[in-house]
C-alpha positions as CSV (number, residue, x, y, z in Angstrom):
1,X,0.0,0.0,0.0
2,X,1.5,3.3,-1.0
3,X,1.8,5.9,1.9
4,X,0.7,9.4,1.5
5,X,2.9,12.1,2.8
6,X,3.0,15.7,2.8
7,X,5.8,18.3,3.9
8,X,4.7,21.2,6.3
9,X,7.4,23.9,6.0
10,X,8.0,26.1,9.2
11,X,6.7,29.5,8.0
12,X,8.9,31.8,9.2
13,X,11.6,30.7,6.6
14,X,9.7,33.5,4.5
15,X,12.5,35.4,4.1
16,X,15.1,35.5,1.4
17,X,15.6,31.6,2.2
18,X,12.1,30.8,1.6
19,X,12.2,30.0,-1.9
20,X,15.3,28.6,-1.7
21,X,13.9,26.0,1.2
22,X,11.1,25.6,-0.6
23,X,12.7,24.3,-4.2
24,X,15.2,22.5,-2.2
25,X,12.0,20.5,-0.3
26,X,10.6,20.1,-3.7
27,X,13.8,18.5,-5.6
28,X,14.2,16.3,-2.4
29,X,10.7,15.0,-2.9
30,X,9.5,15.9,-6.4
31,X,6.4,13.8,-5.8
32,X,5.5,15.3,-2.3
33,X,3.4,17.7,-1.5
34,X,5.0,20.7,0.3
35,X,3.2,23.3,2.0
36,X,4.1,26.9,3.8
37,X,2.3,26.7,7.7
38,X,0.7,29.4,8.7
39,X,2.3,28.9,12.2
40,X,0.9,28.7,16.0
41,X,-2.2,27.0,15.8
42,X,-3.0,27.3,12.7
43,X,-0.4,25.2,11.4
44,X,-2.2,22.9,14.0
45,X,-5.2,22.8,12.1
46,X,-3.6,22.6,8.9
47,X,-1.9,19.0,10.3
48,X,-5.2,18.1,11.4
49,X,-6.7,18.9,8.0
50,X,-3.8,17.1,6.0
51,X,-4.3,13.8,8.2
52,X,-8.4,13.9,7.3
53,X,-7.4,14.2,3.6
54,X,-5.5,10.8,4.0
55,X,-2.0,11.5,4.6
56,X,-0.1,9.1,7.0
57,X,3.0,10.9,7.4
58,X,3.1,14.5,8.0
59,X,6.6,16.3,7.8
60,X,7.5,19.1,10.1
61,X,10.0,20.9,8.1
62,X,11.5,23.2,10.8
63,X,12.6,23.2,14.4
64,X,11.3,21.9,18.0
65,X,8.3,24.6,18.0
66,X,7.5,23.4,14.3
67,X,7.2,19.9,15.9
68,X,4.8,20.8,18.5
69,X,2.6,22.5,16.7
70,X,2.2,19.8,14.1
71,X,2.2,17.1,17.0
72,X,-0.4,18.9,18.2
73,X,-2.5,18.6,14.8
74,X,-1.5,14.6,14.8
75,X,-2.0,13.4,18.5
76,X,-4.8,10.5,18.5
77,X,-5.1,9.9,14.6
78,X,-2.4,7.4,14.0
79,X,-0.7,9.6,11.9
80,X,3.3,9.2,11.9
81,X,5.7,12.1,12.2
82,X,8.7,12.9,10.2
83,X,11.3,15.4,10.9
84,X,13.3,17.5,8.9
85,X,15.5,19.4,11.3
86,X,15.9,23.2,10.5
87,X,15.5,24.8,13.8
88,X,18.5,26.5,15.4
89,X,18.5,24.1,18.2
90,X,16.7,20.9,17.3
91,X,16.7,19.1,20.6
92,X,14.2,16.2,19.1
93,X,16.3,15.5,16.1
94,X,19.1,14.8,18.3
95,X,17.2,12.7,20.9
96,X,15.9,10.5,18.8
97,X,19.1,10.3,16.8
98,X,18.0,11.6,13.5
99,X,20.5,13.1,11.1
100,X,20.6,17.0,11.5
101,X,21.6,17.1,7.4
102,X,18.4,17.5,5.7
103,X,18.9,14.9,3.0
104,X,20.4,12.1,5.4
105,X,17.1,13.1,7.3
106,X,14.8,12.6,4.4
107,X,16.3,9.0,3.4
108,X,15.4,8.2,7.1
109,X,11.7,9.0,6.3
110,X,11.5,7.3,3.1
111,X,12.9,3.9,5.1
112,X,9.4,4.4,7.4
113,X,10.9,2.9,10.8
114,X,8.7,4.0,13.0
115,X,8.9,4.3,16.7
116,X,6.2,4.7,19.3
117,X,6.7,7.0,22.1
118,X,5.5,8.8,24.9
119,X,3.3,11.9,25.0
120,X,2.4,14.5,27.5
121,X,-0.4,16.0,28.2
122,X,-0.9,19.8,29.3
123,X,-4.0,20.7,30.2
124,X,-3.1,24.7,31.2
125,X,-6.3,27.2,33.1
126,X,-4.1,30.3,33.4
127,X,-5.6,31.6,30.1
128,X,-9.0,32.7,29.5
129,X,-10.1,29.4,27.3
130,X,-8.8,26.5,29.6
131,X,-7.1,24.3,26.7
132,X,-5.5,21.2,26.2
133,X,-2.4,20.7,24.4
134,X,1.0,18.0,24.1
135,X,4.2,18.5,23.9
136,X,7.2,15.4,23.2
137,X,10.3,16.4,24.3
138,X,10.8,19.3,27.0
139,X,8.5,21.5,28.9
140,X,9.1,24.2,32.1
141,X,7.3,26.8,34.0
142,X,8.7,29.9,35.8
143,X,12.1,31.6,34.5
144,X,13.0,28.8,31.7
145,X,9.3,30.0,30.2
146,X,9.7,33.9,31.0
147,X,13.5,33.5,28.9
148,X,11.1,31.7,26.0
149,X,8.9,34.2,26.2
150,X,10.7,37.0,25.6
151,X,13.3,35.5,22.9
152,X,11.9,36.7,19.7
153,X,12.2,35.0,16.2
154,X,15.0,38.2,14.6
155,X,17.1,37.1,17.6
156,X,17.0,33.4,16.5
157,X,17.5,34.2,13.0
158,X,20.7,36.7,14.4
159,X,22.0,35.0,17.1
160,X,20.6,31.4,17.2
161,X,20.9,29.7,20.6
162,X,22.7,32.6,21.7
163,X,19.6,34.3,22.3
164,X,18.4,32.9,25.0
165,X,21.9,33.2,26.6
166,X,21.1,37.0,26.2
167,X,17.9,36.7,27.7
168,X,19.2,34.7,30.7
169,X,21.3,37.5,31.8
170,X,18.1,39.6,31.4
171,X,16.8,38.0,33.7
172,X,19.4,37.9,36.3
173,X,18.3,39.4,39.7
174,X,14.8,39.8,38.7
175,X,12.1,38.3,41.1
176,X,9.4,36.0,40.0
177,X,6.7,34.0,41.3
178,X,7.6,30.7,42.8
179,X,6.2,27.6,41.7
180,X,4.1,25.0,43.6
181,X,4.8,21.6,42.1
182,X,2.4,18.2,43.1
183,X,3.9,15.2,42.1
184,X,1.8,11.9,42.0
185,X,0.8,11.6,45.9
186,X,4.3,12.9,46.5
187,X,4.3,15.6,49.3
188,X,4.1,19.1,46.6
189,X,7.5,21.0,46.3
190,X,8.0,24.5,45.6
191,X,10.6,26.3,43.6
192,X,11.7,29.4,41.0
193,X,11.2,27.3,38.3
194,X,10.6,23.4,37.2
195,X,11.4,21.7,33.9
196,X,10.1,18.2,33.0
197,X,11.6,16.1,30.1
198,X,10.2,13.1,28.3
199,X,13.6,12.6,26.9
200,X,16.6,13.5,28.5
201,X,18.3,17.0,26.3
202,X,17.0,20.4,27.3
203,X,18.2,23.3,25.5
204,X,20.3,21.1,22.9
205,X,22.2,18.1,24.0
206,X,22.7,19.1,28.0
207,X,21.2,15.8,29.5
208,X,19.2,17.5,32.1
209,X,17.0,14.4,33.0
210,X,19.3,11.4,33.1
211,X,16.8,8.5,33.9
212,X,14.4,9.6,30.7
213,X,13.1,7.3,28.2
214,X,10.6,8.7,25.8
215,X,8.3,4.9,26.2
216,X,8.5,4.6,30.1
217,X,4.9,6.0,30.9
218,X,6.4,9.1,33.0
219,X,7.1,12.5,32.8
220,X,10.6,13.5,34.6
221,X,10.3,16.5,36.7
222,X,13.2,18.6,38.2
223,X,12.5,21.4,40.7
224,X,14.8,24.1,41.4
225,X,14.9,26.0,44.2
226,X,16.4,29.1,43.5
227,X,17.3,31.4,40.1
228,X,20.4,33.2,41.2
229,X,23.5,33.1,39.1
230,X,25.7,30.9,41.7
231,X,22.9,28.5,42.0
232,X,22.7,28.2,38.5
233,X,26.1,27.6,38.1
234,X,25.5,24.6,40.8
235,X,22.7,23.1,39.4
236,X,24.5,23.2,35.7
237,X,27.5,21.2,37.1
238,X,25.4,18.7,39.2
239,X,24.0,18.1,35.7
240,X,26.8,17.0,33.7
241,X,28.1,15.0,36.9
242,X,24.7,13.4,36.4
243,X,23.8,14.0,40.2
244,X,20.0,15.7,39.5
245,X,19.1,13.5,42.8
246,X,21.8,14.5,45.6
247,X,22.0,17.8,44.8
248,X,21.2,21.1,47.5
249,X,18.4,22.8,46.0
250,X,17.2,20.5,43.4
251,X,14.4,18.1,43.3
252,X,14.3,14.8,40.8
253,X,11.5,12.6,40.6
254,X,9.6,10.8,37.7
255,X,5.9,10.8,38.1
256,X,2.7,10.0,35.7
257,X,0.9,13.5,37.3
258,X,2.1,16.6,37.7
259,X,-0.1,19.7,39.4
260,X,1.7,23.1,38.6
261,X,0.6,26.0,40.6
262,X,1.8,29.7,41.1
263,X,0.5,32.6,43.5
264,X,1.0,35.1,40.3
265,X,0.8,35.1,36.5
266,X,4.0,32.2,35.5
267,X,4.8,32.1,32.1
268,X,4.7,27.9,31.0
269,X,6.8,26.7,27.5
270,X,6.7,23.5,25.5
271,X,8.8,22.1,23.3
272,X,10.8,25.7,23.3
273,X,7.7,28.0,22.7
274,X,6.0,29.8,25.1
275,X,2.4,28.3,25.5
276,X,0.2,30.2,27.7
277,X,0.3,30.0,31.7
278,X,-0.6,28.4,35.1
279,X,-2.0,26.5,36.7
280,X,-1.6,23.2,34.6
281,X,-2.5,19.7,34.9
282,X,0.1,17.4,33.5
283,X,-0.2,13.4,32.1
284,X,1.5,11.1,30.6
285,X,-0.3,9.4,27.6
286,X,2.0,6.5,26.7
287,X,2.8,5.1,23.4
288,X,0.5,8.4,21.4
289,X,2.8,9.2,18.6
290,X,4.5,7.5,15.8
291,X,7.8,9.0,15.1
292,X,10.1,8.0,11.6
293,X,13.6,7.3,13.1
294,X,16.7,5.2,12.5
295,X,16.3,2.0,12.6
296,X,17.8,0.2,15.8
297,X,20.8,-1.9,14.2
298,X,20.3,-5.7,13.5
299,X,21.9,-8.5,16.0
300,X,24.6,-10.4,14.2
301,X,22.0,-13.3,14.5
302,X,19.5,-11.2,12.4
């Protein structure tokens, strides 16, 4: 049986490059459909409209906030996702191993190995619709969402990751809410600001939740206590020693429900796109996406 696909370019390559991506995209798959999103959630829609007409593979042609929105447009239709990684940090793509060179990436989605793996649920009723969304990879709540906030799309296209360095020092010294995290029946913990992983990179390839796996049924959840330069420094080094768990000031714990709350208005991003704000009720719905990745490599007994 043939399988219908069809490309969904991230639209803010219209630009000088847009034409350029978009002949590119067309010469890599001259019998593929490729289309310009709209972006935010209309390029939700638009997934969710090219899944109705039949396709089985839609291809987010962009980076990590491309991904959500389309995962958003896929999640409970069966609907596989491919990845073509042209974000500037593309934190999926390297967790799940797929090439970052767009034509190595594309002969991965015409092999069709697909992978099923975890996603999370948001269900966020700081805004004035209560709404339900998903994100796959990375999510946080408090300063890491206030820096996503604020880091518009002419600083990614200048400075690329960079720009969230510059608005980290932004931030520096200013005072935010503190969060109110509820973790299973776990007694709740509060903090500056939380992050929770499916996999295990935030931010690029910094392994911030070491005990992730994207099919384990859990959402990882880190808690930190405080936002203040040396503590940063503190918590960044217990994370490349891997010790999340022992560490003053932090809290590490996996769960399959997570309650966010905040005494004032706390920014909340998914995926690396700011997403609305708290409170938010968070669950893990196993197995709920199909993903196009490498295949795992065959036993010498194969």
């Amino acid at each position: 049986m043939r399988i219908k696909r069809i490309i969904l370019l991230n639209p803010r390559a219209r630009s000088e490059k847009a034409a350029a991506w978009m002949k590119r995209l067309q010469c890599l798959a001259p019998d593929i459909e490729v289309c310009v999103t709209e972006g935010g959630e209309a390029t939700t829609a638009q997934t969710a409209e090219a899944v109705r007409k039949g396709n089985d593979v839609v291809v987010a042609a962009g980076g990590d906030g491309t991904i959500n929105e389309v995962i958003n447009g896929i999640a409970g239709t069966g609907a596989a996702l491919g990845i073509l990684p042209m974000g500037s940090v593309n934190v999926l793509a390297r967790q799940l191993g797929i090439p970052l060179e767009i034509r190595r990436a594309w002969d991965l989605i015409e092999l069709g190995h697909a992978r099923a793996v975890d996603l999370i649920r948001v269900e966020h009723r700081g805004d004035p619709q209560p709404r339900t969304r998903y994100f796959v990879q990375v999510a946080g709540a408090g300063v890491d969402a206030h820096i996503v906030q604020r880091v518009t799309w002419r600083q990614k296209r200048r400075w690329g990751p960079w720009s969230y360095l510059i608005e980290t020092l932004k931030a520096v010294g200013q005072t935010f809410p503190r969060v109110r995290v509820q973790m299973d029946d776990a007694d709740p913990v509060e903090g500056a600001f939380v992050l929770m992983g499916n996999g295990s990179f935030y931010g690029g390839p910094v392994p911030v939740f070491h005990r992730a796996s994207m099919s384990d049924g859990l959402v990882d959840v880190c808690v930190f206590d405080s936002a203040r330069v040396p503590d940063l420094l503190r918590y960044g080094l217990a994370v490349i020693r891997g010790r999340q768990s022992c560490t003053r000031g932090m809290v590490y714990r996996q769960a399959k429900a997570v309650e966010i709350t905040a005494s004032g208005e706390v920014p909340i991003e998914m995926d690396g796109e700011f997403a609305g704000y708290l409170p938010a009720q968070i669950t893990v719905v196993p197995a709920a996406l199909r993903v196009l990745v490498p295949a795992p490599p065959s036993r010498p007994d194969d």
